[in-house]
Structure formats: C-alpha cells, structure tokens
N, C-alpha and C positions, 0 to 999 in steps of 0.2 A: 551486428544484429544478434538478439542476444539465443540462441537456441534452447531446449529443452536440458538437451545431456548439461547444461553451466550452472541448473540448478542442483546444489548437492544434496539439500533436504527432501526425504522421501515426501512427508506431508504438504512441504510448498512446493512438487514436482505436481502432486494429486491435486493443490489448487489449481497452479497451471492446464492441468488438463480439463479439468471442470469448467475453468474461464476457456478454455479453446473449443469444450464443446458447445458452448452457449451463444459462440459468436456463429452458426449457423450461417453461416454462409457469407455473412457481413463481415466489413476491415473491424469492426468492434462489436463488444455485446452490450447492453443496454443493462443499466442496474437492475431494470423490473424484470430481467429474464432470469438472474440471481437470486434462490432460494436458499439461507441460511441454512436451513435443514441439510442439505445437501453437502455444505461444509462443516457441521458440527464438531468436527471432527478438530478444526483448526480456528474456531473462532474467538479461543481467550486469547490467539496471537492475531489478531489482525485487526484492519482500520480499514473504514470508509470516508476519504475523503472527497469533500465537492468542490469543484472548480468555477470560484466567482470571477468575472470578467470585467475587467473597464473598473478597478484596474485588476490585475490578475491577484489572487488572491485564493487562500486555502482553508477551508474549515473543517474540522474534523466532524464527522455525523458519527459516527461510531468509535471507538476505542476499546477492544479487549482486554479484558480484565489483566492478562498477565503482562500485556504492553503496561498498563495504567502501574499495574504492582514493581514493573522493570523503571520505568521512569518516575515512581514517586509522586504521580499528579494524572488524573483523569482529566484528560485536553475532550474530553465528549461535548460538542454544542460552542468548542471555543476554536480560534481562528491559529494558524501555525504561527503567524505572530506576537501568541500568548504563549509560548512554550520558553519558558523558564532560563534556558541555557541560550545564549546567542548564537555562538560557532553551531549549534545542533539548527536551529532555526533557518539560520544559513544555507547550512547544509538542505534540509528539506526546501527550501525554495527553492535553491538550484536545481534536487532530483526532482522534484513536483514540477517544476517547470517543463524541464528535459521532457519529460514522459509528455508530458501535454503537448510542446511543442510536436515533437516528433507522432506520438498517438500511440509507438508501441512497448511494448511491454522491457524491464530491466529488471537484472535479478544483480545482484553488489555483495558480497563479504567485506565484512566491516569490524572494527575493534570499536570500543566505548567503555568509559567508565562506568559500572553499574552496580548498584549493589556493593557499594567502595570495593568495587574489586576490576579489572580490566575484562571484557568480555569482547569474546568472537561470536557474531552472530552472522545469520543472511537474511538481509531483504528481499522480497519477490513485488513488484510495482506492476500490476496489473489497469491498464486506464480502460475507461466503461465511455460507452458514448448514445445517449437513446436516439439519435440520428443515427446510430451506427458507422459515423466517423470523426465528427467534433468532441474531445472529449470531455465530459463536462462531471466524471467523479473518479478516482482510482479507489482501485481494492489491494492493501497493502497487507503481505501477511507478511511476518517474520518468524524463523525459528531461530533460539538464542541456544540451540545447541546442545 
C-alpha cells in the first residue's frame, strides 16, 4: 500500500494531500468535491480520467497542457485506446485497471522516451468515486522532474 513519504515530488505530495483532504471521511472523494483552483498549481501536469464499464474502458476528460506537449498528442475527449504507442496503451490499461480494481491510490517512477530523449518521471494515480467507493474517474498528475 502505497504511503505518503513514496511520493518524491514535493507538488504531487501537495496533490496527495488535497485529494486526502477531500475524502472527508469517505474510502474516496467524489470528482465534484475537486476544485481546480485549488490545484492550480499542478494542473499543466495532470489528467482526468473516467471509468466506463461493461466493458471496462478509459477516457481521458482532461489532459494538461504539458502532458499533451510531453507526449506529442492531446488524448482530451479521446479513449486510452487512441494513444498512439501500444506498449504505452498497455501499460495504462493495466495501471487504470490496477487502481480501479483495488480503489486505492499508486504513485510509480518510471523511465519513457520523450522528447527523443529518455526521461525519469513519477506518476501519482489518485481514483475519485461519487459513491465514495466505486471508482468511476482517476486524477492523474505527473511530475517529469
């Protein structure tokens, strides 16, 4: 389980605790209790994705500008099955899964080619649930370091 201190980024530590204050008391916090303004601070790195079901599936609702300028393609309004690279596509279905199935939160350090250059970044996988336990959208930020 993943703890606070595994995040290294000071910014995706401050979203984690933003998303830990929101959950009020609930195993989850619900999208609509999330105010952007609140995270301005971190939002050209992050993503909102929604969780379709039957069959399980990923759309992205949001994409930060610096994700969109790091991967070469604004996925905003498009499904993780239109993301360009396959092993990357992969990859997100198994952590979108992961998080869904389980409901709680993963933070990963990860290498990728970006920017034709090799890069170390961390992801932080925050899952939202407006039941406050089915999760039905993740708040993904990354800092590329």
């Amino acid at each position: 389980m993943m703890q606070r201190e595994d995040i290294r980024s000071e910014r995706l530590r401050r979203l984690f605790d933003y998303w830990e204050s929101k959950r009020a008391g609930r195993t989850l916090p619900a999208r609509a209790a999330l105010d952007p303004v609140d995270f301005a601070y971190a939002l050209a790195s992050v993503a909102l994705v929604e969780v379709l079901r039957d069959p399980l599936r990923f759309r992205f609702r949001l994409v930060g500008t610096e994700i969109a300028r790091r991967d070469g393609t604004d996925l905003t309004g498009k499904y993780v099955d239109d993301h360009p690279l396959p092993e990357y596509r992969a990859l997100l279905r198994q952590v979108y899964g992961e998080i869904v199935a389980t409901g709680l939160p993963a933070v990963f350090h990860r290498e990728r080619l970006m920017d034709d250059k090799l890069r170390q970044y961390e992801v932080l996988y925050l899952p939202l649930a407006a039941d406050g336990a089915t999760v039905d959208m993740l708040l993904v930020g990354i800092d590329f370091g």
